[in-house]
C-alpha positions as CSV (number, residue, x, y, z in Angstrom):
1,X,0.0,0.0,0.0
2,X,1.4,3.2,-1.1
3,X,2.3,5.8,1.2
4,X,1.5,3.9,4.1
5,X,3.0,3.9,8.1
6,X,5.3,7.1,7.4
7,X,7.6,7.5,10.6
8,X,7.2,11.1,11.7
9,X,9.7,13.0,14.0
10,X,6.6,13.4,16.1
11,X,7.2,10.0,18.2
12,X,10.8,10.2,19.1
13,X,12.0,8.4,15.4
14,X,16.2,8.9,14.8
15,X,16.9,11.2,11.7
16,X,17.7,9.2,8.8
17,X,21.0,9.2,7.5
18,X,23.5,7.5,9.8
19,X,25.4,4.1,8.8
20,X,24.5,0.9,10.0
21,X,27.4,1.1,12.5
22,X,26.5,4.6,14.0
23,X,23.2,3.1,14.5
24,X,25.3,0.1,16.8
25,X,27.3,2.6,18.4
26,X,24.4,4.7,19.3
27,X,22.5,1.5,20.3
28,X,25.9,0.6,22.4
29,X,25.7,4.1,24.1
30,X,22.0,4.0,24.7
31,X,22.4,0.4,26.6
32,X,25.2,2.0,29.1
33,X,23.0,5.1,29.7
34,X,19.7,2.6,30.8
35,X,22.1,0.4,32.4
36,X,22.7,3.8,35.0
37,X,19.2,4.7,34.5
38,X,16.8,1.7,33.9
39,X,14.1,3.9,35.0
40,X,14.4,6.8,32.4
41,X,11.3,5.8,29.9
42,X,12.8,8.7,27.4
43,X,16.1,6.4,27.1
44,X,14.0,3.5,26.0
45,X,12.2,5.1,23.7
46,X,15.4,6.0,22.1
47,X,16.8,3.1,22.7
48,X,13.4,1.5,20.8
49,X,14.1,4.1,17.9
50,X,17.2,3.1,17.1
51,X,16.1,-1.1,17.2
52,X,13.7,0.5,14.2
53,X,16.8,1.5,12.3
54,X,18.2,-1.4,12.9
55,X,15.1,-3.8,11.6
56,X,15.9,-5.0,15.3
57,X,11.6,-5.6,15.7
58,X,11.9,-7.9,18.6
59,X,13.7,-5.9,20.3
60,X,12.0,-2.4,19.7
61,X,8.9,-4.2,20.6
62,X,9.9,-5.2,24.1
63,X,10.9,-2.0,24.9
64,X,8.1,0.0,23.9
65,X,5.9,-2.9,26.0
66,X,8.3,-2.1,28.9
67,X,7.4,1.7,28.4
68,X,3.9,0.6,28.5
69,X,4.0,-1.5,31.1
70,X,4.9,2.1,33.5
71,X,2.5,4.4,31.1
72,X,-0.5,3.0,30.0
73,X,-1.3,5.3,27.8
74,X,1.9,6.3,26.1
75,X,0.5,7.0,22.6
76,X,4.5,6.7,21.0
77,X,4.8,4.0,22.8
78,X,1.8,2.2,21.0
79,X,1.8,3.5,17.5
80,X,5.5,2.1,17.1
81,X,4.9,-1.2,19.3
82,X,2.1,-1.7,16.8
83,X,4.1,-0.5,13.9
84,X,7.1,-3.3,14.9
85,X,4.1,-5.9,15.3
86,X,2.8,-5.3,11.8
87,X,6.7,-5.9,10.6
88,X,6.6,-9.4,12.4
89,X,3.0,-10.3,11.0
90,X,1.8,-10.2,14.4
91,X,-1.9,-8.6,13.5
92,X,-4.2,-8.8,16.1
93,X,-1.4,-7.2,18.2
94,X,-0.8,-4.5,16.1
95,X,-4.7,-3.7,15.8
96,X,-5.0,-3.8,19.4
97,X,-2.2,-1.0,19.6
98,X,-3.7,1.1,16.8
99,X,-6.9,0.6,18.8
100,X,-5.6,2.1,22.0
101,X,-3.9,4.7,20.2
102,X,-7.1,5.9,18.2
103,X,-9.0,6.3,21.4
104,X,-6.8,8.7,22.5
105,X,-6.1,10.6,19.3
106,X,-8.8,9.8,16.8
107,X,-7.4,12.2,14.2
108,X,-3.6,10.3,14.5
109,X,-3.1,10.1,10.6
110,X,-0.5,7.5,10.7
111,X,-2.5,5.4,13.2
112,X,-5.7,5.7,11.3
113,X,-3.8,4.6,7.7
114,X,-2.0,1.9,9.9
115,X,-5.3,0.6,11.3
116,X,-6.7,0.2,8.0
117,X,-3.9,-1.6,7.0
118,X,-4.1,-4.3,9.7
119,X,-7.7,-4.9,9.0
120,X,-6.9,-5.2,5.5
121,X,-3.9,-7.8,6.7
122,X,-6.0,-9.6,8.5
123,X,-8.8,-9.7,5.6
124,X,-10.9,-7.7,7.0
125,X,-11.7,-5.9,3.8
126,X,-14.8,-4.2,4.2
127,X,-13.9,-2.9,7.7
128,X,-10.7,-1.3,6.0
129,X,-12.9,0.3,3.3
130,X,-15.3,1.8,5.7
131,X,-12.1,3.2,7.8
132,X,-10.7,4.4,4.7
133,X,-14.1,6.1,3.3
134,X,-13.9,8.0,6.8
135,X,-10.3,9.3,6.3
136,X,-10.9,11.0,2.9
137,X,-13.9,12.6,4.4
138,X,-11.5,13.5,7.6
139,X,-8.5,14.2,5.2
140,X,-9.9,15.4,1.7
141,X,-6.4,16.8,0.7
142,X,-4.2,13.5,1.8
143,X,-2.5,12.1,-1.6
144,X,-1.8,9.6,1.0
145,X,-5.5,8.3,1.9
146,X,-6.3,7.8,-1.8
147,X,-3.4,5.6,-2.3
148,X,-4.5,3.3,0.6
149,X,-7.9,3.0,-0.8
150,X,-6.8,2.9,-4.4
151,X,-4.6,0.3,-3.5
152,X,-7.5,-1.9,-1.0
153,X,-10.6,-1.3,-4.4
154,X,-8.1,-3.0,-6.9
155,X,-7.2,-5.8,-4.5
156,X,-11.3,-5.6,-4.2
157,X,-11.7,-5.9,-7.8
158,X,-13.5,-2.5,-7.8
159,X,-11.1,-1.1,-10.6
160,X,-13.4,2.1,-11.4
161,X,-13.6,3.3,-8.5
162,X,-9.9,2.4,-8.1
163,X,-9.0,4.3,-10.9
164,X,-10.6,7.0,-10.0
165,X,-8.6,7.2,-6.4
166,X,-5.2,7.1,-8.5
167,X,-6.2,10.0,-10.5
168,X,-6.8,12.0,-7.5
169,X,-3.9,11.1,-5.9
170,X,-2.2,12.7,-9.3
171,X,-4.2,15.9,-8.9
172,X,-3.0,16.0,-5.5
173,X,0.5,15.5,-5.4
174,X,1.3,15.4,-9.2
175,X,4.7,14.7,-9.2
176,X,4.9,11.4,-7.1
177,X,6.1,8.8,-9.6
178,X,4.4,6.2,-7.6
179,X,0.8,7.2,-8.3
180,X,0.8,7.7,-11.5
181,X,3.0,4.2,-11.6
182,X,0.5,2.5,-10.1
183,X,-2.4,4.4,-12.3
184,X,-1.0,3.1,-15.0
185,X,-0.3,-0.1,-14.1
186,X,-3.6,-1.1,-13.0
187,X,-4.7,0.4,-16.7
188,X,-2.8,-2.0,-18.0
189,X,-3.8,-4.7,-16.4
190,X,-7.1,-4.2,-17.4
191,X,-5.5,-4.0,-21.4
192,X,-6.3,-0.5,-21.6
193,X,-3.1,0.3,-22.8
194,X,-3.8,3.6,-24.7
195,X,-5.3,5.2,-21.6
196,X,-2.3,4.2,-19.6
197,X,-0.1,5.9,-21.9
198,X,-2.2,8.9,-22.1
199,X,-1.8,8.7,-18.1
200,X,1.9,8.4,-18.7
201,X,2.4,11.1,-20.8
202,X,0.2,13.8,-18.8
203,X,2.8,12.8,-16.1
204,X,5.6,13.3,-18.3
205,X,4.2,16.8,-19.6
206,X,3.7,17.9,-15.4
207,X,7.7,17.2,-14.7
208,X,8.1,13.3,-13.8
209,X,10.7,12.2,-15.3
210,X,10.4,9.8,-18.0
211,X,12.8,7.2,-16.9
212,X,10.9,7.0,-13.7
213,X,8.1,5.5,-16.2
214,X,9.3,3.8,-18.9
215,X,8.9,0.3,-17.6
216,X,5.5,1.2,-18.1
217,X,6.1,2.7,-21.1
218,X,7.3,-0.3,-22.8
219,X,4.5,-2.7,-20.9
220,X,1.7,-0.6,-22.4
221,X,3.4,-0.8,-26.2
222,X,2.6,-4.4,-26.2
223,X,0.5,-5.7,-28.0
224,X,-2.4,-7.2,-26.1
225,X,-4.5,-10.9,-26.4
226,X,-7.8,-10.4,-26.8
């Protein structure tokens, strides 16, 4: 799903940037600070952070549970401990976090798009849609929301509507390569091969740069079995 579970700086995430091994000496540092301060929740929360960078999910997700386990309510603590669930497929988890989170923030944009996302994980596609449907009506100007329920109508079969949510995404943000990638695309899927190339070149005439799309380019020049 496009666009889907964007870190913010909001919740304590590290800047991106670093090497693999500054990561594992910050991680290093981090460690000797909490082992002189166990009870400094802000150190694991780094400390959680940097397990992120690291693809370390087990580990990020025990600490944010420790964090948990002293505040409840620590609404970092359970968007990223339901973020590190959905990386090891642990669902029902990761709803449950997104659930807790939601109740204290409904309008959390990341948490909304990431509950969706578990219900749709967990095949609960109409439940996703209706969550969805509420977040373009909450967020009419999010390139972002029409992505996610571009991307949950196609895997529904509903390519109209489908379609239609990838051409607003273009009208929204209409330089991201991805959208109109995956407007065209699902075009050609459906052996509508001139359109997609019309969608291509539109792209091309508002400043994306052709080589981003000429995958597509050459898929939609073939010839197709009808």
């Amino acid at each position: 799903m496009v666009g889907l579970l964007l870190l913010t700086t909001a919740f304590c995430v590290p800047l991106s940037g670093q090497t693999t091994q500054q990561w594992r000496d910050s991680l290093a540092v981090l460690n000797r600070l909490i082992a002189a301060s166990p009870e400094q929740m802000e150190l694991h929360l780094r400390k959680a952070a940097v397990n992120i960078e690291l693809r370390q999910w087990e580990y990020a997700a025990d600490e944010y549970t420790l964090v948990l386990s002293k505040d409840a309510k620590n609404p970092a603590a359970h968007f990223y401990r339901a973020y590190t669930n959905l990386q090891l497929k642990r669902y029902d988890q990761a709803l449950y976090d997104y659930d807790e989170l939601l109740r204290q923030s409904p309008l959390h944009f990341e948490g909304r798009l990431g509950h969706a996302h578990v219900q749709q994980k967990l095949g609960r596609r109409m439940e996703a849609l209706e969550e969805l449907n509420l977040m373009v009506e909450m967020f009419p100007d999010s390139a972002a929301v029409y992505a996610a329920r571009a991307g949950l109508e196609a895997e529904m079969k509903q390519t109209d509507l489908a379609l239609f949510d990838w051409e607003r995404c273009e009208q929204l943000d209409s330089l991201n390569a991805d959208y109109t990638s995956a407007h065209a695309d699902l075009l050609i899927q459906q052996q509508r091969n001139s359109e997609a190339r019309q969608v291509l070149d539109a792209a091309v005439a508002r400043g994306v740069p052709r080589g981003l799309l000429q995958t597509l380019y050459i898929r939609s020049r073939k010839k197709t079995n009808k």
